[in-house]
N, C-alpha and C positions, 0 to 999 in steps of 0.2 A: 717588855721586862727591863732590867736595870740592864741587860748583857745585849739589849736589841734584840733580842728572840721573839719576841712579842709583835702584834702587829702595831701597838701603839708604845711611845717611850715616856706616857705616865703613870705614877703607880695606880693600881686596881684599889680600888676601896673594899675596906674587907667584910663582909656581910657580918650581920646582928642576928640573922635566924640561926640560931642549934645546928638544925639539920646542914642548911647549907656552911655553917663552923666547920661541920664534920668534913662535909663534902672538901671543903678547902683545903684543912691540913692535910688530906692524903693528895691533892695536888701538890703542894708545896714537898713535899717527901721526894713525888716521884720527878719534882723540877731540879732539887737538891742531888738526888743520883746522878741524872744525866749530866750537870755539871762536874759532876766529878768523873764520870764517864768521858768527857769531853776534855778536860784538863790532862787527865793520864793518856788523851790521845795525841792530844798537842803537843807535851815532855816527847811522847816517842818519836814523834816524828822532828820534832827539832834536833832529837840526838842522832837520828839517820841522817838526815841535811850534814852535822856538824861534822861526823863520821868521813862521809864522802869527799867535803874540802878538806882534811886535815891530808887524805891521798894525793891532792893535785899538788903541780908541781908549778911555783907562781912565775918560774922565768920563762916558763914553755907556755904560758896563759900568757906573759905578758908580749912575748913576741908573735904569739897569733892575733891578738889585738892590732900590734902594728902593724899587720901584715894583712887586715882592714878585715879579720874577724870579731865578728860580736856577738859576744853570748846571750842567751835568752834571759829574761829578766825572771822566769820561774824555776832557775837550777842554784842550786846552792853553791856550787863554785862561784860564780858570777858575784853574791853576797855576800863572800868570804873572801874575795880576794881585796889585793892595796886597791881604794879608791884612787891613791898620788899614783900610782904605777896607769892606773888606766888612763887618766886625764893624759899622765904625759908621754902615754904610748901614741894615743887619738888626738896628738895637739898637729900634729900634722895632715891629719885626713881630711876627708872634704865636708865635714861636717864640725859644730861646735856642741854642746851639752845646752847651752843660751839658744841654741838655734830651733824655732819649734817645728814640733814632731810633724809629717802630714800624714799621721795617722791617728786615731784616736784609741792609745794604749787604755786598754783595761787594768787598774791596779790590783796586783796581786804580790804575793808574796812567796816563800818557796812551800811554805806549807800550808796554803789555800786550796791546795787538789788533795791534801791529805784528809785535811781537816772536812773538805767537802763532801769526799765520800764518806765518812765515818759518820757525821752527825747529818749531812743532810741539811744544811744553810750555808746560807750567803756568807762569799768570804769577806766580804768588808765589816758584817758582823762579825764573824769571829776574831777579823782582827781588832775591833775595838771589844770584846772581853778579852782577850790575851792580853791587851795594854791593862786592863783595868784590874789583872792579877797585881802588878807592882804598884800601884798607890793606895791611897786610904781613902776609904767611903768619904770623907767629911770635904773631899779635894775639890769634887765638884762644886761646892758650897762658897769656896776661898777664892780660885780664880775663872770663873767664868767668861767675863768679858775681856780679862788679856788674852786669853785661848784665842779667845774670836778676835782681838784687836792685829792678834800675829796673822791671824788666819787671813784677815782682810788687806792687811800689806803685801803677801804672796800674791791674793790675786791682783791687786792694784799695778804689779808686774805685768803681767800677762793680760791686760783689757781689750778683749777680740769678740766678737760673735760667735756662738758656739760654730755653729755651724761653717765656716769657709775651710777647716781644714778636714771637715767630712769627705769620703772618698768611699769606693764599692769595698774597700775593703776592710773599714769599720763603718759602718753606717748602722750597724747595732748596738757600738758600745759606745758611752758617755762618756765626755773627756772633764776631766776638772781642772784641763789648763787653758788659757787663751791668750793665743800668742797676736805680739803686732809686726813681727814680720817672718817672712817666707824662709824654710830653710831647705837646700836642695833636694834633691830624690836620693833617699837611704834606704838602705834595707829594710825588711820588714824586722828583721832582728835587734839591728842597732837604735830602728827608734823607741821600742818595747825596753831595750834596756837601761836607754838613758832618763825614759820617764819612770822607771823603777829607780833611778838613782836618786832623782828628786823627789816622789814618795818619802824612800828609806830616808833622805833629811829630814822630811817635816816630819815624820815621825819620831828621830831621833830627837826632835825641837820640843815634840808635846808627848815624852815619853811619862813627864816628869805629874804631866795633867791629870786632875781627876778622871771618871770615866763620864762624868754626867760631863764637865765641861767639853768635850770630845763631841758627845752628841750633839751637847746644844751647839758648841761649830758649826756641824754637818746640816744641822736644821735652819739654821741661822744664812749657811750659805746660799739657800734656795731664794732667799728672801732679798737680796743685798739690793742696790739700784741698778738702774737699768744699765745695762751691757753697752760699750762705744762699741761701733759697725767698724768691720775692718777694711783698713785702706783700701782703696782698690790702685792694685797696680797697673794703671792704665798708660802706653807709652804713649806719649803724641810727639811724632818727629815732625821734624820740620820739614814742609813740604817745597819746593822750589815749582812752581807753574811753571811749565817748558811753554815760550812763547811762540806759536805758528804763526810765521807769513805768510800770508799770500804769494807766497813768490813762488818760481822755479828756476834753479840756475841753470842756467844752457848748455849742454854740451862741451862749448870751445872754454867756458869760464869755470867748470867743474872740476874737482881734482882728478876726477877718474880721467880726463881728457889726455893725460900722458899715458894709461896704461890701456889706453883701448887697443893696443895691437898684441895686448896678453890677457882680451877679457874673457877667452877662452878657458881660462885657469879658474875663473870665478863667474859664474853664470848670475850673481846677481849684477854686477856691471855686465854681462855679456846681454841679459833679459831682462835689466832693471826696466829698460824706456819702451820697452817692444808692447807692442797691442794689436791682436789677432781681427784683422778685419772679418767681417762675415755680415750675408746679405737677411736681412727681416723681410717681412711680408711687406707685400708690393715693393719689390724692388728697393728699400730702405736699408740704409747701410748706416751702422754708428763710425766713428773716427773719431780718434783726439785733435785736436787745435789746439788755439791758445785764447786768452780773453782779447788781446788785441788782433788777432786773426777775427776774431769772432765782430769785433766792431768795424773793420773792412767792411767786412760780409755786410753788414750791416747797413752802412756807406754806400754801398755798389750799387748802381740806378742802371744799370743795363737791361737788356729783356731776358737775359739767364745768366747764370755766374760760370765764370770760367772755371776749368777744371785745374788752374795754376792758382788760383785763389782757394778752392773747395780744399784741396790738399796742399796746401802751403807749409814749409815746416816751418820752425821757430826761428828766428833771428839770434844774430849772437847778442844783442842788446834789447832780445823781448826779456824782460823778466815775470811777465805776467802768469799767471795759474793755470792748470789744464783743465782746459773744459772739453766735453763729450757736444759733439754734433752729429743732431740727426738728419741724413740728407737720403731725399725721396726722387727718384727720377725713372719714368717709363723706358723711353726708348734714349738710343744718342742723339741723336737727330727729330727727336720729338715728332709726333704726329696729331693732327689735328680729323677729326671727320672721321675717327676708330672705325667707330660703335657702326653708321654709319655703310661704310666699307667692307667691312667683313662679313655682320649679320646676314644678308640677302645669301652671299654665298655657301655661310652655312645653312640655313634654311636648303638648299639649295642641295646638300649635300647632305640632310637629313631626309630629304622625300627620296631620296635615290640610294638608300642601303639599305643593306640587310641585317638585322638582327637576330644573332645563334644564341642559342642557350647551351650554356657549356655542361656537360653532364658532373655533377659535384659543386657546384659553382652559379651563388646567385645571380651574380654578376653578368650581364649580357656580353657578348664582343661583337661589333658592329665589324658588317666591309663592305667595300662601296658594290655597285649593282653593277652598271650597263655602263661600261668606258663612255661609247659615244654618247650614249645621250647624254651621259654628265659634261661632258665636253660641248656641247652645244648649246648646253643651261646653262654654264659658266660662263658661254663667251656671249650668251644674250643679256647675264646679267653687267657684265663689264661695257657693253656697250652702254648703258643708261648710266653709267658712272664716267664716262669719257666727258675731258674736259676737267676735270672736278681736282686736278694736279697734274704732277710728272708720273706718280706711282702710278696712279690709275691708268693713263695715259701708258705706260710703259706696261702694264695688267691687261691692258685690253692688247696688245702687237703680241703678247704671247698668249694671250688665248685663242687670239683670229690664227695664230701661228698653228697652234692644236688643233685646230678647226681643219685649218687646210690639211694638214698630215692624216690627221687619223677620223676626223671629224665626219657624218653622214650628206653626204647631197646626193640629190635627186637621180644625176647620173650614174652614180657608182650603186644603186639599188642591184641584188641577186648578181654583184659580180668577187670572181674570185681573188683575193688580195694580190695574189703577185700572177695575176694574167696583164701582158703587156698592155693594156685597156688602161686599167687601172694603174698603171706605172705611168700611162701617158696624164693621163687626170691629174694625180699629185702632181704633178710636176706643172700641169697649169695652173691648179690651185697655188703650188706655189710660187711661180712668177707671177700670179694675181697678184700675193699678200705682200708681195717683195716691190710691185708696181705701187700698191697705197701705202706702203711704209715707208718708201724712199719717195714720195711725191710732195713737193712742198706744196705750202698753201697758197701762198702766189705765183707758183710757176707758170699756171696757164694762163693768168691776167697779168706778167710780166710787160712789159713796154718796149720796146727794142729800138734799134735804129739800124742805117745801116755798117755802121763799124761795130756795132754787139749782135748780130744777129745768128752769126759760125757759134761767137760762145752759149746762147741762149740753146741754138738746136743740138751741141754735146749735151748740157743739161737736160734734155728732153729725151735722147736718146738713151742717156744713163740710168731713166725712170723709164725705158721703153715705150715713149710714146712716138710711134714711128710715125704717124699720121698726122700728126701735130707735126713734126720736124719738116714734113713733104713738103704739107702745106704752107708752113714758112719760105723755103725754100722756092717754092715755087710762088708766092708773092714776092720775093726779092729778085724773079727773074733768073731764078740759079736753078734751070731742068736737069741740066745734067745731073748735077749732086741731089736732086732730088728723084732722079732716076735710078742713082744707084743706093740711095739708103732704101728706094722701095723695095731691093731685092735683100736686105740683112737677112741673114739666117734662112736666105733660101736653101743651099745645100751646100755641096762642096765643090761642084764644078763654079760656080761664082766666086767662091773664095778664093782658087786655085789664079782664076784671071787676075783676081785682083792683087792678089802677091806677085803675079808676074809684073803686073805694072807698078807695080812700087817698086819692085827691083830694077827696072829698069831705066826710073826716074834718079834712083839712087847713083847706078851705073854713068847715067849722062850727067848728073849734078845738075838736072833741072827740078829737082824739087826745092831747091834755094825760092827759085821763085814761084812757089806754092804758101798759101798761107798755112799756120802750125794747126791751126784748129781746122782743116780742112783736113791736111792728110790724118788728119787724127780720126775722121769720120773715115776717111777711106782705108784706113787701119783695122778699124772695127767691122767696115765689110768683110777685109782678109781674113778678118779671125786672128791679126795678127796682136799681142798684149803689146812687144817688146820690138823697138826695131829703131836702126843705126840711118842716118841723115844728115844731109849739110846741115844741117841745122843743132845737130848732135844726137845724143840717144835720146830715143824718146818710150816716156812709159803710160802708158794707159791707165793704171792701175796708180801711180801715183797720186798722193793726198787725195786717198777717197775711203773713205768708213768701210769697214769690213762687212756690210752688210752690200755696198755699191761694190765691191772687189766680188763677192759673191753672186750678185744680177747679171753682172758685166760678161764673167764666167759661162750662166747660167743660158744669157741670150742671144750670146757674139761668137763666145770663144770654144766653147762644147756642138758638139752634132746635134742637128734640131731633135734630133732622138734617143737624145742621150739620157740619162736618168737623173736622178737627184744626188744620188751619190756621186756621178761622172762629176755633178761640177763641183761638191761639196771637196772632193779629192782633191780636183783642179786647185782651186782655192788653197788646201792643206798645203800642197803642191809651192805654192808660189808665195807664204808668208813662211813656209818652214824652209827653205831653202837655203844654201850658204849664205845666195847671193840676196837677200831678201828684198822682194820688189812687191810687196805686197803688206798692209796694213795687220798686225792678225787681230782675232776677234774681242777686245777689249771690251769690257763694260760699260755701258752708257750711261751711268755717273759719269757726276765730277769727281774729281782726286782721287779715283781707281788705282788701285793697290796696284805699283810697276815693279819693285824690286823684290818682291818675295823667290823664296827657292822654287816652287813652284809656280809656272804662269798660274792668271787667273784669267778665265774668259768669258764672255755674255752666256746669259742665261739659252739665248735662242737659238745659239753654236751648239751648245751642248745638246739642246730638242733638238736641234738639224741631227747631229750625230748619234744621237738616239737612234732617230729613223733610219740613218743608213745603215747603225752598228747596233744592234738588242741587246749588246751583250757590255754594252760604255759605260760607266759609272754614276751610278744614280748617287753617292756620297755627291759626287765632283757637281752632279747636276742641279742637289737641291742644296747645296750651299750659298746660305744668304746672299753672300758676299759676289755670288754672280750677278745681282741684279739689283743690291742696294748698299746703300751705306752704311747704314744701319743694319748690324751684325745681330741686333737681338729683336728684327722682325720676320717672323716666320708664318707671317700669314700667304701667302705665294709660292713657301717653299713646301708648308704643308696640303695645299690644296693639291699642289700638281701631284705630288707623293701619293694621294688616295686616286686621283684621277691616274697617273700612269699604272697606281696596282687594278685598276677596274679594266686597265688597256693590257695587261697581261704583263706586265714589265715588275717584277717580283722579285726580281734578283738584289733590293738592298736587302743589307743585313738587318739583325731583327736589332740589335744594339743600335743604330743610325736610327730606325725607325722608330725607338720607343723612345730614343733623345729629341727626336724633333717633335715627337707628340706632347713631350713634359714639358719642352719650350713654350711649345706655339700653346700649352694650356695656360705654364703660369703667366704670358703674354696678356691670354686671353682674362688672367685672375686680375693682374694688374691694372687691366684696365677697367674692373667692374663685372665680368661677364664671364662671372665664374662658374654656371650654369652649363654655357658655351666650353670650357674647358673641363668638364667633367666629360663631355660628348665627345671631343677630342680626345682624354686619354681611355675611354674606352676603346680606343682603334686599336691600342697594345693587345700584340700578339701573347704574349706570354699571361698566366692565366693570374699568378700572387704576384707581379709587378702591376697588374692592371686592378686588381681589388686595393691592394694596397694605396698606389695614385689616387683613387677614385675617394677612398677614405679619409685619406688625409688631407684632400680636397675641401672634403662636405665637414670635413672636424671644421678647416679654417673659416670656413665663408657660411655655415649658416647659422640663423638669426633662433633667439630662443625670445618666448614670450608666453607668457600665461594665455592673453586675450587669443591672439592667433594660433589657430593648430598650424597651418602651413600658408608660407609667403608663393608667391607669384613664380619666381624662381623654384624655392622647391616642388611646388607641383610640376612642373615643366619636367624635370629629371624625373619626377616617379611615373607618371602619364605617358611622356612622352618618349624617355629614354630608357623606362624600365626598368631604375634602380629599386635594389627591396626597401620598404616603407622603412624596414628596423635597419640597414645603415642610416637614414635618417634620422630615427630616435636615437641611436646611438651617438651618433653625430652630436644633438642638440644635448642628448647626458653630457658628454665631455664638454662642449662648451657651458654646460651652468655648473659641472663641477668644478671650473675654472674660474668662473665668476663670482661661485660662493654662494650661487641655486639649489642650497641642498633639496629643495622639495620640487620641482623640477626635475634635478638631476635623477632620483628618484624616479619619478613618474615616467622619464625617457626612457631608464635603462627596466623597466616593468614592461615596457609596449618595447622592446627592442628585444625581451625574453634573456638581457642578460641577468639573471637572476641571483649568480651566487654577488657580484658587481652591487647588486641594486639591493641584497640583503646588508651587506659591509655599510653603506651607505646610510642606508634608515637605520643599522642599530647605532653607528657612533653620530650621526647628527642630527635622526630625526627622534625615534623612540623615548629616548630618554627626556626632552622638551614636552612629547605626548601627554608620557603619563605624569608628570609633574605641573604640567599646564592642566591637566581630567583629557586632553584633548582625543578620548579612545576610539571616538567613532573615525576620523581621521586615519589613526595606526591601524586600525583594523581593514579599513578599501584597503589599505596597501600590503598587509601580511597575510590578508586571505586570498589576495592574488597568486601566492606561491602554494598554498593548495588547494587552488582550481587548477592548475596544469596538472598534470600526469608525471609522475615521480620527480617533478622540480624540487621540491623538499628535499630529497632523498640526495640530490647533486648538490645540493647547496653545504658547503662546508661550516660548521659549530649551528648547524641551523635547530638541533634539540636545546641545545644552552643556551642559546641566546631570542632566535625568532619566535622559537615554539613556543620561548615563556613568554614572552611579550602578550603572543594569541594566547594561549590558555589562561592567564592570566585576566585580561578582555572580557574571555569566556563567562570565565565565574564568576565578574563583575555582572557583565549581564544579565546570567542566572541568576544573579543574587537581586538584581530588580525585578525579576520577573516573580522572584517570590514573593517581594513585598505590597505587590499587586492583587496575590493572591488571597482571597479571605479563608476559604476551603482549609480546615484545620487538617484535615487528610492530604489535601493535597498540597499541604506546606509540607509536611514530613514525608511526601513520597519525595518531593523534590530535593529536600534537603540528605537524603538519603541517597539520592543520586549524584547529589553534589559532593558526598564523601572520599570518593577513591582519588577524584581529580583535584581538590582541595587538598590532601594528603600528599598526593604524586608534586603538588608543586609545590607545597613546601620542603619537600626533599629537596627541590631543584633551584630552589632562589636562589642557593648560597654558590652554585655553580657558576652563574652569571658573570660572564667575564666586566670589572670595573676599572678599565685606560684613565677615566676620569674623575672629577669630583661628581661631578653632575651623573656619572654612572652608579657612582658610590649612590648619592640621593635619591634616585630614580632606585634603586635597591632599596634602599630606608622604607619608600614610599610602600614598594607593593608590600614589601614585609609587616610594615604594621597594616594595611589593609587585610592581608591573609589572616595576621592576630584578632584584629575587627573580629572576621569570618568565623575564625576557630572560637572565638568567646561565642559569637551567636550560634553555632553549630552547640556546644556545650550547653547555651539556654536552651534551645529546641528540644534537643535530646538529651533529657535527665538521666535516663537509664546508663548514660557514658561514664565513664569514671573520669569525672571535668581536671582533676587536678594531675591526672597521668596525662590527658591528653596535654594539659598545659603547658605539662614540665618538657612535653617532646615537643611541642610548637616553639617553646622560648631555645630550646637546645639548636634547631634545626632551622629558625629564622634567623639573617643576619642583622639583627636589630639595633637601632640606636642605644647609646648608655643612658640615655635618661628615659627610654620608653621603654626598654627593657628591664631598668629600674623599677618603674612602675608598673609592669607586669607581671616581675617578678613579685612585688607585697601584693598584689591582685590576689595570684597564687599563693604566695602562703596562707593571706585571710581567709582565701575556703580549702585550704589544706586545714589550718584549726580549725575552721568551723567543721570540717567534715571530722577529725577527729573527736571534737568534742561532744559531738553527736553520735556518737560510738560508744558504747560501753568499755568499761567501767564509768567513765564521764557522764554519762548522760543517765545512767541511774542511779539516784542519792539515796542511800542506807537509811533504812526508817528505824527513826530510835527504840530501844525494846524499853520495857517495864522496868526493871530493874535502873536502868541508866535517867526514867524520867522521876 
């Protein structure tokens, strides 16, 4: 209409038929009222607006302004107050009137909510008829294009995109300004009313306008060229690259280097340069260097790197970068012929124990069987290894040692241990092992003369071979002296003589001319060690090995029937003394530990002391360091350990005993033979330190492989040692979870029966790849595994959300080929009939399915539109369904994609119409009567 009431702003052409004449002028009547209806509502309500500002009061409005209030742009105060009073109340605030809006103000005016309830249109129409009260019809006519030439300079102002100053909280109203630059964050009040200020100008600008030219503006605006894009205010600061050297400053050339004795105050100079050493598998150790340390290393042509190079620090003039070094080393003193060496004796100590089954507990614990006989297998197996080094060589004198002590021979058969018989026996046995371990190898093919022949038969006699010394003796013509070494360690009336005559020699001062090595034989008749001479003191036991200090004891100096312990005492005796005249029992390495706080002493001291004492410290006895250099081999100190518990000697603690067991294993890991160290820490007494070790053994060291079910090694542990098959699997999961096996890891921890483990598994790495790959015969071997066990389902945690849909899922794929197989029109609908409750039940359940992923998300998509496939074919089958209810519950209830649920949905409506229209009244057409044809 001319007032915009209309939906179009051209005039109506006015009909030429009569009736429709008629028809019009009572339109135009009832158009003519409402306009006047409309005008008497606008008068009222301007005079209420005018009414209300003429109450306010303009210096208490203009000091809330300054005081950064702003009034709403639809109250009539705000309209009526000074424009100069506002501007230079707000010339100080943090905004400008120039500055645009970031909101997109709706224009209105104060009587646009009056006007809007009353008539019931749009305020921007009403307010172009309220303008178009004050000018003359003929105005439109006169200026039209300066309207629009004004109009187009305003926006030529403000050239932006509509859209950048849209925001949530106009995003429904249209702006008709467009600004080119940003203005701060304002009220929602203050920007409402300063784009009412700009309004009420251009209004007061085209008050003067026809009403047609007004519209044609507004029509005109729509039309104008195209819109400049607004700046974007994008900052690009300048960026400065921070240049890294390669370098590190040293220490002594650092600033920190003055306050290192306060870096206690600041733990980053106090922990800047620190790095936590710690040991890797097989023995590998990281450490920091330097890259010039590293090129040493490099440089070094020796046959092993020294330990002053390997941990070298930095120089005050390295400036070079820190580099990480990986350094791998077995033992300290390295050993060569391991494997070799040790294998036979475990062998050796596997056919000789027992195997318990602990009641609660897969895990077997092994203990040794039969003391002696393991003591007599050990010392036959070291004999075939003699020669082969010094260990070995020093491996067999302590096993021939155990031999003699505690070891079986022929004569000691059905007699009782501590019957004087058998006291006398050891004590032969052990002057035997004391005669072949003190015998050199060329003693008896020695060559003498006659000025070495005295020294030749002390040596002889110091390895007790009296019969050899005689026999010298009496080739050189010397009976006498070979007549009395025939009586050594006859008893004590010959001893008794023979002290007398040495004192007596001493008394006359003719033993001057006695030779030294003479009376030194006739000394050892007396049984005497120690004794005073022209010649000065003389000691027997001087410069001679503690094992010679102990025979010497054992043969000369103690009663022919005295014990072991008598000489062992003896001995104690004469190295711990003030006066010490006696070597004591050192270690037979080289560079044997001397100044420690505690002595340290041979390995075969401590067996001797065993025997005499049960109750001596098996800590002190199986300590590496009594018989090697090498502190971190424990292969000799773990054998005797099993072998003295099989002899009844039980008294180590179980803490000593289960640390020499985790050594001598990872010894045994280190070197390859990690099989061999699973055997070993079965010997833990304690029942979860010994599952534990055992585990975390078989995590490290065994091999996973599709082609092989079990390597060489692990059969040996499960056959031979009687681990369960599922620490195995278990074992081989954790290693391919590690390696990134998910189908593997899987398949171990199914055969290991960790189930809730091996469900976690197949749903985030394998399931979702299944059914996105079709691969379902796959996912199904593995989720129908969990219900063939017996309430595994039931333990397994989200196993209804997550596993069960996977299989049920499966299921009704399956079912759903087996129908299509079928031709039996019966027996298509009996099965699709039974296909229903479980088709329903997991549509319920899809949207349950927990999605960590994309690919979970997809694997969701997937079955979801399969299930819709199902639910459309289930609707074909069974017509009698009501197809578009069940539809509208499958699309509610599946989580479907936006463009397949797009398409499902018009699916559904097309037979929601057809089904409607196939419904009466639609579907039956009214047949024409008589009268109407």
């Amino acid at each position: 209409s001319k007032y915009g009431l209309g939906d179009s702003d051209e005039e109506d052409e006015l009909p030429t038929d009569p009736k429709k004449a008629k028809i019009t002028t009572l339109e135009a009547q009832q158009r003519a009222n409402a306009e006047k209806m409309t005008l008497n509502s606008l008068r009222q309500a301007q005079k209420i607006s005018e009414d209300a500002a003429r109450n306010l009061d303009p210096k208490a409005l203009v000091a809330g302004v300054a005081s950064g209030f702003r009034p709403m742009d639809d109250t009539a105060e705000f309209l009526l107050m000074d424009k100069t009073q506002f501007f230079q109340a707000g010339g100080n605030s943090d905004f400008s009137m120039f500055d645009p809006p970031r909101h997109r103000p709706t224009i209105t005016s104060p009587t646009a909510v009056l006007a809007q309830e009353m008539v019931g249109n749009e305020a921007h129409k009403m307010q172009l008829m309220k303008s178009s009260f004050f000018v003359e019809d003929n105005a439109a006519e006169d200026e039209p294009m300066e309207t629009t030439g004004r109009l187009l300079r305003h926006r030529k102002l403000f050239n932006v995109e509509p859209n950048v100053w849209k925001d949530g909280a106009s995003e429904s109203s249209t702006s008709q300004y467009d600004f080119e630059h940003p203005s701060p964050a304002l009220p929602i009040s203050s920007s409402v009313s300063e784009a009412s200020l700009m309004c009420d100008a251009q209004y007061e600008e085209t008050s003067s306008m026809a009403t047609g030219s007004i519209v044609a503006a507004v029509k005109e605006r729509k039309f104008q060229m195209p819109v400049t894009k607004a700046f974007k205010f994008v900052c690009n600061p300048k960026v400065a690259p921070v240049k890294v050297h390669a370098t590190t400053v040293p220490l002594p050339r650092s600033i920190a280097y003055e306050m290192r004795d306060s870096w206690i105050a600041d733990l980053g100079f106090y922990k800047g340069r620190s790095f936590k050493l710690s040991f890797g598998p097989q023995n590998s150790l990281v450490l920091p260097s330097t890259y010039n340390n590293m090129q040493n290393l490099k440089e070094f042509t020796g046959p092993s790197l020294p330990a002053s190079m390997v941990f070298a620090p930095r120089l005050a003039t390295d400036l070079s970068p820190c580099v990480m070094q990986l350094v791998e080393f077995n033992m300290v003193k390295g050993n060569e012929g391991f494997r070799e060496s040790i294998v036979p004796h475990l062998e050796v100590q596997l056919n000789d124990c027992l195997s318990v089954n602990v009641e609660g507990s897969e895990c077997p614990c092994i203990h040794p069987d039969s003391g002696t006989k393991l003591v007599s297998k050990h010392f036959s197996e070291s004999l075939k290894q003699r020669n082969a080094g010094l260990k070995e060589d020093y491996a067999v004198s302590v096993w021939s040692l155990l031999f003699a002590l505690w070891g079986d021979h022929d004569e000691l058969v059905d007699l009782e241990n501590n019957s004087h018989y058998m006291v006398m026996c050891r004590r032969n046995l052990l002057s035997e092992w004391l005669e072949n371990t003190l015998l050199g190898k060329d003693l008896l093919s020695k060559k003498v003369s006659t000025h070495s022949y005295l020294e030749h038969m002390l040596d002889l006699l110091s390895c007790h071979r009296v019969n050899e010394a005689c026999e010298l003796a009496f080739s050189y013509d010397d009976a006498n002296l070979a007549l009395v070494l025939s009586q050594l360690s006859s008893g004590a009336v010959f001893r008794l003589l023979m002290e007398e005559q040495l004192f007596a020699w001493q008394q006359s001062k003719s033993d001057k001319h006695i030779d030294l090595e003479r009376l030194k034989m006739y000394m050892l008749a007396a049984g005497a060690p120690m004794m005073q001479s022209s010649h000065g003191a003389i000691n027997l036991l001087e410069n001679k090995n503690w094992l010679t200090v102990l025979a010497l004891q054992l043969w000369y100096f103690t009663a022919p029937t005295s014990t072991i312990t008598d000489a062992l005492n003896a001995y104690n005796d004469a190295f711990q003394a003030e006066e010490c005249y006696a070597e004591p029992p050192k270690p037979s390495y080289k560079n044997a530990p001397s100044d420690t706080k505690k002595p340290v002493y041979d390995l075969r001291y401590h067996l001797l002391q065993l025997h005499s004492k049960r109750m001596h410290s098996l800590e002190e006895t199986l300590d590496p360091i009594t018989h090697t250099a090498d502190v971190m081999d424990f292969r000799l100190s773990w054998l005797l350990l099993q072998t003295l518990r099989a002899l009844g000697y039980r008294h180590c603690s179980p803490l000593a005993e289960a640390r020499l067991s985790v050594d001598f294993a990872s010894q045994l890991e280190n070197e390859g033979l990690w099989q061999w160290g699973i055997f070993v820490l079965l010997h833990i007494k304690q029942q979860t330190q010994r599952e534990r070790a055992v585990q975390q053994m078989l995590q490290r060291n065994v091999s996973v492989s599709a082609k092989v079910a079990l390597y060489a090694e692990e059969r040996f542990i499960v056959e031979e040692l009687g681990i369960p098959m599922s620490w195995v699997d278990y074992a081989k999961a954790v290693k391919a979870g590690a390696s990134g096996k998910h189908h593997l890891q899987a398949k171990y921890l199914l055969k290991a029966k960790h189930f809730a483990t091996a469900h976690d598994v197949i749903f985030q790495h394998i399931a979702p790849d299944a059914i996105i790959n079709g691969k379902m015969k796959y996912l199904h071997s593995l989720l129908i595994q969990f219900e063939d066990t017996e309430g595994s389902s039931i333990r397994v945690p989200n196993w209804a959300n997550q596993g069960q849909i996977f299989l049920d899922f499966i299921d009704i794929n399956a079912k759903f080929k087996q129908i299509r197989s079928v031709t039996n029109i019966a027996d298509i609908n009996a099965r699709w009939e039974n296909l229903k409750p479980q088709l329903s039940e997991l549509c319920s359940r899809i949207s349950l399915l927990p999605c960590p992923t994309s690919k979970h998300r997809l694997c969701q998509s997937e079955i979801s539109q399969s299930l819709s496939c199902l639910v459309h074919g289930m609707c074909i089958v069974c017509p009698e369904m009501e197809s578009s209810t069940v539809l509208r519950v499958a699309l509610e209830r599946l989580p479907l994609p936006q463009e397949f649920a797009s398409k499902e949905l018009r699916i559904w409506l097309e037979e929601l119409l057809d089904k409607i229209q196939s419904q009466p009244p639609f579907s039956e057409r009214q047949q024409p009567t008589m009268m109407e044809i």
